[in-house]
C-alpha positions as CSV (number, residue, x, y, z in Angstrom):
1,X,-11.9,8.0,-3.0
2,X,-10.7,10.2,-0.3
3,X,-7.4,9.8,0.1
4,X,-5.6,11.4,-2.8
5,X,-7.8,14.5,-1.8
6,X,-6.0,14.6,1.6
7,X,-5.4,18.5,2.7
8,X,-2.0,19.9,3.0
9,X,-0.4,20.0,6.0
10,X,-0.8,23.8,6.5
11,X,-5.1,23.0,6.7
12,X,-4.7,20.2,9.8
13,X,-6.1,21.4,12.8
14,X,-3.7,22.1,15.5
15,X,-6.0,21.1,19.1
16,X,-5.6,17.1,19.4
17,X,-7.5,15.0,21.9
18,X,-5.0,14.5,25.1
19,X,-3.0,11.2,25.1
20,X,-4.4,10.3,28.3
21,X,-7.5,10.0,27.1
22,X,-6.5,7.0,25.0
23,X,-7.5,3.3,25.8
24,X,-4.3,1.6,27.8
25,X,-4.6,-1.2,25.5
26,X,-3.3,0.6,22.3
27,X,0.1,-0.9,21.1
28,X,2.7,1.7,21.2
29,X,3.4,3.2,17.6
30,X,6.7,5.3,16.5
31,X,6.1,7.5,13.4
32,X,9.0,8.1,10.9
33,X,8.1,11.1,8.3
34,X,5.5,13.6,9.4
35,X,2.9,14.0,6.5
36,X,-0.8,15.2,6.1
37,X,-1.3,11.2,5.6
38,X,0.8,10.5,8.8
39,X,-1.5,13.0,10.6
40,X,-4.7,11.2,9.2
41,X,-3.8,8.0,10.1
42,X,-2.5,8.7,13.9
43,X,-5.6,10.3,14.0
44,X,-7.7,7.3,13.0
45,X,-5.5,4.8,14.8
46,X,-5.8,7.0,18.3
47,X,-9.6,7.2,18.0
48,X,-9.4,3.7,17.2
49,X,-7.3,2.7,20.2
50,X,-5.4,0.0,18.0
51,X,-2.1,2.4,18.1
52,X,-1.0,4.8,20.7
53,X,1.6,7.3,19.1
54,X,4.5,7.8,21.8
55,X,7.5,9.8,19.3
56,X,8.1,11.2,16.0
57,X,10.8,11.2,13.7
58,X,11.8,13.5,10.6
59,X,14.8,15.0,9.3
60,X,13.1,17.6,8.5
61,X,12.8,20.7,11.5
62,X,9.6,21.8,9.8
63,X,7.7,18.6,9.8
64,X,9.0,18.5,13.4
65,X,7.7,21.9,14.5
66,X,4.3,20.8,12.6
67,X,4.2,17.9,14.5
68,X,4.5,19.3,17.8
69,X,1.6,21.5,17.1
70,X,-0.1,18.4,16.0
71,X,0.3,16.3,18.4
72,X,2.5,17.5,21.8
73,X,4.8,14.1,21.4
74,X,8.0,14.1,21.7
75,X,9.9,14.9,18.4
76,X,13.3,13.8,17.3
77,X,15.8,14.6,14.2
78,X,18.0,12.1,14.8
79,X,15.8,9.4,12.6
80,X,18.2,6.5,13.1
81,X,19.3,7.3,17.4
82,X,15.8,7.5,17.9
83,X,14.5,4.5,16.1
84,X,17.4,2.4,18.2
85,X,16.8,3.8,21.8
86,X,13.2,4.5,21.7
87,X,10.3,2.1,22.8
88,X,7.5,1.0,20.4
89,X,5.7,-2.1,19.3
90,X,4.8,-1.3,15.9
91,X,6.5,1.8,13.5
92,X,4.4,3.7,11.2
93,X,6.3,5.1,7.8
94,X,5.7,8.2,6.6
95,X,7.7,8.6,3.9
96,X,9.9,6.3,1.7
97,X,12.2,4.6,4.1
98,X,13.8,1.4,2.9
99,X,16.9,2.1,4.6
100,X,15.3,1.6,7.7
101,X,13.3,-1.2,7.5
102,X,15.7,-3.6,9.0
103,X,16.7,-2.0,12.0
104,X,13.1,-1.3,13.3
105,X,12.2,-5.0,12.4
106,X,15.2,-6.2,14.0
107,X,14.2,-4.5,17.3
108,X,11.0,-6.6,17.0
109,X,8.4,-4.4,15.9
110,X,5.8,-4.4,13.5
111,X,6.1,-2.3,10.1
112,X,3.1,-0.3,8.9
113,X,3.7,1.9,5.6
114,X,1.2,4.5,4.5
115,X,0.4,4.2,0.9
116,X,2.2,7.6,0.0
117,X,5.6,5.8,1.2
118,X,5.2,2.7,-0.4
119,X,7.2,2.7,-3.4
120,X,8.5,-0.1,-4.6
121,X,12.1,0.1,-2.9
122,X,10.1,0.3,0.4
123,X,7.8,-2.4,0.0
124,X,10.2,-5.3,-0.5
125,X,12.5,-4.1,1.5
126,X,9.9,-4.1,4.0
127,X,8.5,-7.2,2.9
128,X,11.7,-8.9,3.1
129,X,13.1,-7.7,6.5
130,X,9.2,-9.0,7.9
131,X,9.9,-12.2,7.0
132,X,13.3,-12.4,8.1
133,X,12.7,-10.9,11.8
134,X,9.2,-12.9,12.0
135,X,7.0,-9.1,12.1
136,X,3.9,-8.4,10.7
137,X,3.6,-5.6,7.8
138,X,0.8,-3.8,7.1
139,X,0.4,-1.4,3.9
140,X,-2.0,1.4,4.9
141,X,-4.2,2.3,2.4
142,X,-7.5,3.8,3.0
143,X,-8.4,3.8,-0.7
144,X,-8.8,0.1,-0.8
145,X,-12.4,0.8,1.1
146,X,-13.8,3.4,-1.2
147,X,-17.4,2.4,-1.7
148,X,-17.5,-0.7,-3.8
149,X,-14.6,-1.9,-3.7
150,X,-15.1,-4.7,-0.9
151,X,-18.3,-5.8,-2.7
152,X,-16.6,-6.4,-5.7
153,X,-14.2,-7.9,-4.3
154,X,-16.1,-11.0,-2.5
155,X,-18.6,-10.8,-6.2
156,X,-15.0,-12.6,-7.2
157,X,-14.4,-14.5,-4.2
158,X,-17.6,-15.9,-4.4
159,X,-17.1,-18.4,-7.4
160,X,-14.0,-19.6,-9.2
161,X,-15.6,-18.6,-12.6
162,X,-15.7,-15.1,-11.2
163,X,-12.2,-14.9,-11.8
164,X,-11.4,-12.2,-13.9
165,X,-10.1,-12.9,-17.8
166,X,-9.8,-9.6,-18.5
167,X,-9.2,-6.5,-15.8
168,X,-9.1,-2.3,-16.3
169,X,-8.3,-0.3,-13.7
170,X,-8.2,3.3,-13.8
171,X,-7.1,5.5,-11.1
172,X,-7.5,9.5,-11.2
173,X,-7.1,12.5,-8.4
174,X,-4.5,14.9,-7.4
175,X,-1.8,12.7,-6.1
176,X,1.2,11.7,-7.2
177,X,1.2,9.4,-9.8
178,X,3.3,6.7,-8.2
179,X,0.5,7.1,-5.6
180,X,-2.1,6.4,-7.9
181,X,-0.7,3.8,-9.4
182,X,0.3,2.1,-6.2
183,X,-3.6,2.1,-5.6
184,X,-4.3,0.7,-9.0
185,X,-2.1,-2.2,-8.6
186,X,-3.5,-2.9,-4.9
187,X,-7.3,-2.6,-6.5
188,X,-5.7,-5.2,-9.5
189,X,-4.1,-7.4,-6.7
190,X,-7.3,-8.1,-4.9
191,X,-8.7,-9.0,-7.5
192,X,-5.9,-11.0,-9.6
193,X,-3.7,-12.2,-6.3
194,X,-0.8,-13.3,-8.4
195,X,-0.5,-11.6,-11.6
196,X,3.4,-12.4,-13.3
197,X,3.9,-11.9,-16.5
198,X,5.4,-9.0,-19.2
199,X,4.9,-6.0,-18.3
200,X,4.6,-3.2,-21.2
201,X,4.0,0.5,-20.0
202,X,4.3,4.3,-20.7
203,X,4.7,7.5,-19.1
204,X,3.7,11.5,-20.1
205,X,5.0,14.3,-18.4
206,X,3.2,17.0,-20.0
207,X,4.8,19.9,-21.9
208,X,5.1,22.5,-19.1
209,X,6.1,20.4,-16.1
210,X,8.3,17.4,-15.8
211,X,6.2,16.2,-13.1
212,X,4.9,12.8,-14.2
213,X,1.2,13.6,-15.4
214,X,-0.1,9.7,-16.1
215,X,1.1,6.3,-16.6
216,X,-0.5,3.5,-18.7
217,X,0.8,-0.5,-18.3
218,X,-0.5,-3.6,-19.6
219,X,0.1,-7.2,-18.3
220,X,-0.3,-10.2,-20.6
221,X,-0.3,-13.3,-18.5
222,X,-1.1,-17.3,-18.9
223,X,-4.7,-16.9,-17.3
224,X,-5.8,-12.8,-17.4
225,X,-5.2,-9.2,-19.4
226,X,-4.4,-6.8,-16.8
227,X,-4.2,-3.2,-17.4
228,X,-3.7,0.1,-15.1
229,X,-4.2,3.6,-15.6
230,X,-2.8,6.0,-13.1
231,X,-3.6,9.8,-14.1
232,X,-2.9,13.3,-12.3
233,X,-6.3,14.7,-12.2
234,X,-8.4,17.7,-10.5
235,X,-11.1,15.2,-9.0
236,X,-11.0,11.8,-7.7
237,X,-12.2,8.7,-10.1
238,X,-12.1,5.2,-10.2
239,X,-13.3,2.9,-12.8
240,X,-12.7,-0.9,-13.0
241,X,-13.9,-3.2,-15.4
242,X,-13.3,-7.0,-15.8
243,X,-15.0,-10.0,-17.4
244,X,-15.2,-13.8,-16.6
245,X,-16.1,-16.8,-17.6
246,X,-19.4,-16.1,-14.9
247,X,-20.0,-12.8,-16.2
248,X,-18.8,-9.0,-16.9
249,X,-18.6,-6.6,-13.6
250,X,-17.4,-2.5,-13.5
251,X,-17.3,-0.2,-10.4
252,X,-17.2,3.8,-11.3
253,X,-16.9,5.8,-7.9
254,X,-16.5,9.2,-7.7
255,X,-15.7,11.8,-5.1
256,X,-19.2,11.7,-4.2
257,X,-20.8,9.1,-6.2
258,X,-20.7,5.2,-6.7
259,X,-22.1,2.7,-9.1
260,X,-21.6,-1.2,-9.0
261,X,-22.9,-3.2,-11.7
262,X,-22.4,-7.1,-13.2
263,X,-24.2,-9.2,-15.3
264,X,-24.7,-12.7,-14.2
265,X,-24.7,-15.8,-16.0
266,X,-28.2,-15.8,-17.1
267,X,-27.5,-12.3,-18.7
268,X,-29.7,-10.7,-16.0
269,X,-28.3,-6.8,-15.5
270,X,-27.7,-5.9,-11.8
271,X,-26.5,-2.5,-10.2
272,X,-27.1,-0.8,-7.1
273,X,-25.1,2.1,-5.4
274,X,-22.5,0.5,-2.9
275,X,-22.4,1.6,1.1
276,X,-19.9,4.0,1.5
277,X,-17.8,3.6,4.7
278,X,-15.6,6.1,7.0
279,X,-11.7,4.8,4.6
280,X,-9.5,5.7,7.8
281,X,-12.2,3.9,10.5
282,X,-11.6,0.8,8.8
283,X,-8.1,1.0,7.7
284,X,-7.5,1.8,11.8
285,X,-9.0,-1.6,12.5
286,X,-8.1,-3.7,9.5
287,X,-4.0,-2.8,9.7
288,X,-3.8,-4.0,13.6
289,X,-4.5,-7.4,12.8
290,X,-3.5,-8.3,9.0
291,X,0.2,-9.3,7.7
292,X,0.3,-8.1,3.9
293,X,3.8,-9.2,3.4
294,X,2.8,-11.1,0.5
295,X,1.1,-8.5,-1.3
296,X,3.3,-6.1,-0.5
297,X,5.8,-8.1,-2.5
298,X,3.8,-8.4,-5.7
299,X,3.0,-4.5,-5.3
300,X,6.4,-3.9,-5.3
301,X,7.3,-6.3,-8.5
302,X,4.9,-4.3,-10.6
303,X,5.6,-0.7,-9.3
304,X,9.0,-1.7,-10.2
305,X,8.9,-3.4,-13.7
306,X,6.2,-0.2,-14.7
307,X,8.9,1.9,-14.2
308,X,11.7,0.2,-15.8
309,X,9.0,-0.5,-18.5
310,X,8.1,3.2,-18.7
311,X,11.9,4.4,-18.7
312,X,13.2,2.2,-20.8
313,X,10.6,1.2,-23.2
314,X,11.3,-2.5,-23.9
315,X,8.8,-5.0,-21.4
316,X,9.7,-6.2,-18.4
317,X,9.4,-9.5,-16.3
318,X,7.2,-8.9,-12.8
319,X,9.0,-11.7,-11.4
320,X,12.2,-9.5,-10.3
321,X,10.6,-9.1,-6.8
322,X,9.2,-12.6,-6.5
323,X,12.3,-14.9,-7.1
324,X,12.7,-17.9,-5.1
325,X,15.3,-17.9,-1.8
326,X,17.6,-19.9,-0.4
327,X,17.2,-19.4,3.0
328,X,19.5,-21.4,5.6
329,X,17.0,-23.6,8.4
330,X,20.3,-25.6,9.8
331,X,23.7,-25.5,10.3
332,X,26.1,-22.3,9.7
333,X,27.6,-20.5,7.0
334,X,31.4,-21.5,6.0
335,X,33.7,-20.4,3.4
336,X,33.5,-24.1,1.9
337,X,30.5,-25.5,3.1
338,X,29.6,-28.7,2.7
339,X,26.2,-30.8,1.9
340,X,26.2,-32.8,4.9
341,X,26.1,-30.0,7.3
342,X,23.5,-27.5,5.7
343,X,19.7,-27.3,5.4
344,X,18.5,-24.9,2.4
345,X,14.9,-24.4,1.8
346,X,13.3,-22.9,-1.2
347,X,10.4,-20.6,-0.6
């Protein structure tokens, strides 16, 4: 897993390719929040030629003067003025912006988050201003293709008895936790699309910092055991572990090192070392064409009843993000209205 291991700012080299030299085709991309992870993925969506990067926002003057050096766009501090004047199909998120959500989707464009942004405030209110302005939303996280993880995931695609019963995930490197969490849960949610339920979890801080050191949660649900582990750590690990009525699977991958192995349902033992792929190649591609609205929503639900789980130690419901709408398909709103001249819907 490469992500977490991203260097700082600081360590990003400072000569970009020219943005002539870009394919014409590329969709015109706005970036809010200048980060190391927002310099990684321009960088993979230019080379890509899915997303040309025309401006950049940030409050900040240092992230600005960074991303001048970075880049030679235009840069602007006025977040909000330039999100409503500028041009851009699509607006990548650097950094946790759910206040802003609505007005870039209500100017028509698409909404791509970087996984360091997407807490759970972003996410649905992300998720919900896609569905009300008709945009895609794409949660960028080049995690989800560490080595392994795609073959795993179509091992449970493959046959309804390789559903998992039972699910570990366990997420270390030096990120912040939230991070590593959010990359649990998105490992957990491709695997276990819909997973509502109680959520029960814990947090340690450590006795020298108060920066959040590791996080633990457990799901009990009608139909699977789901629990995440999300841990501060030097080096980059993943481990997940499930079991099914077809079989048992786990996935260890290191920073350099990977190991897929399941047993199938005559007992036979099978492992092999997964391909590993360029993350930020494939993420480039992936997050030009998909809509992970949905997802994005049940990401949100669980980031969110963790941490209410975690502060307040009692267990918490996952379905606080997921409730069903009312959402008016005819007629208009009145103080009184009347049956006979509204059309709700409940999705």
């Amino acid at each position: 897993m490469n992500t977490p291991t991203t260097p700082p700012v600081a360590a990003l080299p400072t000569a970009r390719p020219p943005i002539a030299t870009l394919p014409v085709a590329a969709r015109a991309l706005a970036v809010v929040g200048w980060t190391a992870e927002s310099a990684d993925a321009v960088e993979a969506f230019r080379a890509a030629g899915t997303f040309l990067p025309v401006g950049i926002a940030d409050a900040s003057g240092a992230a600005l003067v960074r991303a001048r050096q970075d880049t030679g766009l235009t840069c602007h501090q006025q977040v909000r003025q330039f999100l409503a004047t500028a041009e851009y199909d699509a607006v990548l998120l650097g950094v946790p912006s759910s206040d802003l959500v609505s007005l870039i989707a209500g100017r028509g464009a698409d909404l791509l988050v970087l996984a360091g942004a997407a807490d759970a405030d972003t996410l649905e209110a992300a998720a919900e201003a896609a569905r009300t302005h008709g945009v895609r939303l794409a949660v960028v996280r080049p995690e989800a293709h560490d080595a392994g993880i795609g073959d795993l995931v179509r091992l449970v695609e493959s046959e309804d008895d390789w559903r998992p019963r039972y699910l570990e995930v366990t997420v270390e490197g030096p990120a912040e936790v939230e991070r590593l969490a959010g990359a649990a849960i998105s490992h957990a949610l491709r695997l276990v699309p819909a997973a509502h339920g109680l959520v029960r979890a814990s947090a340690w801080t450590g006795d020298t910092s108060t920066f959040l050191r590791s996080v633990r949660a457990s799901l009990d649900a009608d139909d699977v055991q789901l629990h995440l582990s999300a841990r501060h750590a030097p080096r980059s690990f993943v481990r997940i572990v499930g079991d099914a009525d077809a079989g048992a699977f786990e996935l260890q991958i290191s920073d350099a090192d990977a190991t897929l192995s399941y047993t199938s349902r005559s007992g036979e033992r099978i492992q092999y070392p997964p391909e590993w792929r360029d993350h930020w190649t494939v993420e480039a591609h992936r997050v030009a064409f998909v809509d992970d609205s949905a997802r994005a929503r049940e990401e949100a639900a669980l980031l969110s009843a963790i941490a209410r789980s975690a502060t307040s130690g009692e267990p918490q419901d996952t379905n606080c993000c997921a409730r069903p709408e009312l959402r008016l398909i005819e007629g208009r709103g009145e103080s009184r209205p009347s049956r006979g001249n509204l059309r709700l819907v409940v999705s």
